[in-house]
Phi, psi and omega in degrees: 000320175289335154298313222273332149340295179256038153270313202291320194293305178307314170300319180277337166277325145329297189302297155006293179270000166294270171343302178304325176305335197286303186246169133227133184260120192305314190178102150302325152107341216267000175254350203264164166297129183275124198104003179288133174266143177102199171291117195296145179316116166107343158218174188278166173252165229244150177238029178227156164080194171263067208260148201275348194041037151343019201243146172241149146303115172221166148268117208220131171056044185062353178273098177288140191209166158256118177258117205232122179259096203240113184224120147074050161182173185262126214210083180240154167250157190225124130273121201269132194236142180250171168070357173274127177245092236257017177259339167291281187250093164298334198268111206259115184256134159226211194178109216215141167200130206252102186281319201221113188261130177285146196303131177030045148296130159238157181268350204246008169238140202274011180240046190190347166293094183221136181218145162280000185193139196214109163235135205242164173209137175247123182257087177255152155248115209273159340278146177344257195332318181268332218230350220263144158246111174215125189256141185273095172266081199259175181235104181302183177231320240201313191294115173318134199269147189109340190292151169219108199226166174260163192243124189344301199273314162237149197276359175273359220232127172217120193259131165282135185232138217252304181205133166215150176087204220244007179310307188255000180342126160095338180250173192266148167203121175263087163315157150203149203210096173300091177323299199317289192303323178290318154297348158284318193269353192243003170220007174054035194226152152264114198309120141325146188310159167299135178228061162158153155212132173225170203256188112194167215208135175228144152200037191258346196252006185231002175055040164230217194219139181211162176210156139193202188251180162190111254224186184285167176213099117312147139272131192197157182275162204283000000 
């Protein structure tokens, strides 16, 4: 009885650690107290412009999320993430929903770039402000989905865009994104670990207002 015990035993930490191997989770939202406000423990604040951090933990649909609210600015968090290896878990997974979309944002013009939801990954370099690589994966107002453009107000920043307009509004959707392949197909390069993901909410260049949820964020093999 006792082999067959730590035969069992051995065998479920295998699996186990097979599964960690398997994913990583950037961030579930599941350590902060529901209801929590502001910028969450773990992670930064963005250092530029006047940002409100509208944002709460909330439970929405059976979903632990960051509920993020943006009336006429811009409001990104950053987490610095280590140990990734993206020949391993090339897939970049979330879980994301859009209440308020900002009026006629577009992405790729600079006098409308505004997304009610950004979820962006930064390969920086120094210096940072110039040299830093980041892809934007957002959900537009206006901007064709599929479209890929740099965005006008900052020049590191190239954004893809995943959904846009008012179609799914109000509903839960889960992305995935092969970093590796996006980043290949958009710097003609083979990537480095990833060193940050961040969240964010814009409404400041279209002066109106968006909401939305943003949901667990993985990494994971394909």
């Amino acid at each position: 009885m006792w082999r067959i015990s730590a035969f069992l035993l051995v065998l479920l930490l295998a699996v186990a650690t097979g599964w960690a191997a398997d994913q990583v989770v950037i961030e579930d939202w599941k350590a902060y107290p529901n209801g929590t406000k502001g910028i969450p423990p773990g992670w930064q604040r963005q250092s530029w412009g006047n940002p409100a951090y509208d944002f709460r933990i909330v439970d929405n649909d059976g979903q632990r999320a960051l509920h993020l609210k943006s009336r006429n600015e811009g409001s990104t968090i950053t987490k610095e993430v280590t140990g990734i290896t993206l020949k391993d878990t090339p897939i970049l997974e979330w879980r994301w929903k859009v209440v308020a979309l900002p009026n006629g944002g577009h992405s790729c013009k600079k006098a409308t770039d505004d997304q009610a939801v950004q979820v962006y990954v930064t390969w920086p370099r120094f210096p940072s402000a110039v040299r830093s690589r980041i892809i934007g994966y957002v959900w537009d107002t206006t901007a064709p989905v599929g479209t890929v453009c740099k965005s006008e107000n900052t020049g590191t920043v190239t954004y893809i865009v995943l959904r846009s307009g008012p179609a799914d509004l109000g509903k839960w959707l889960t992305e995935q994104r092969d970093l590796r392949a996006d980043f290949k197909k958009i710097y003609g390069e083979e990537p480095d670990a990833p060193g940050g993901i961040s969240v964010a909410s814009d409404s400041n260049d279209t002066r109106s207002e968006a909401e939305a949820f943003v949901g667990p964020i993985l990494l994971r093999k394909p």
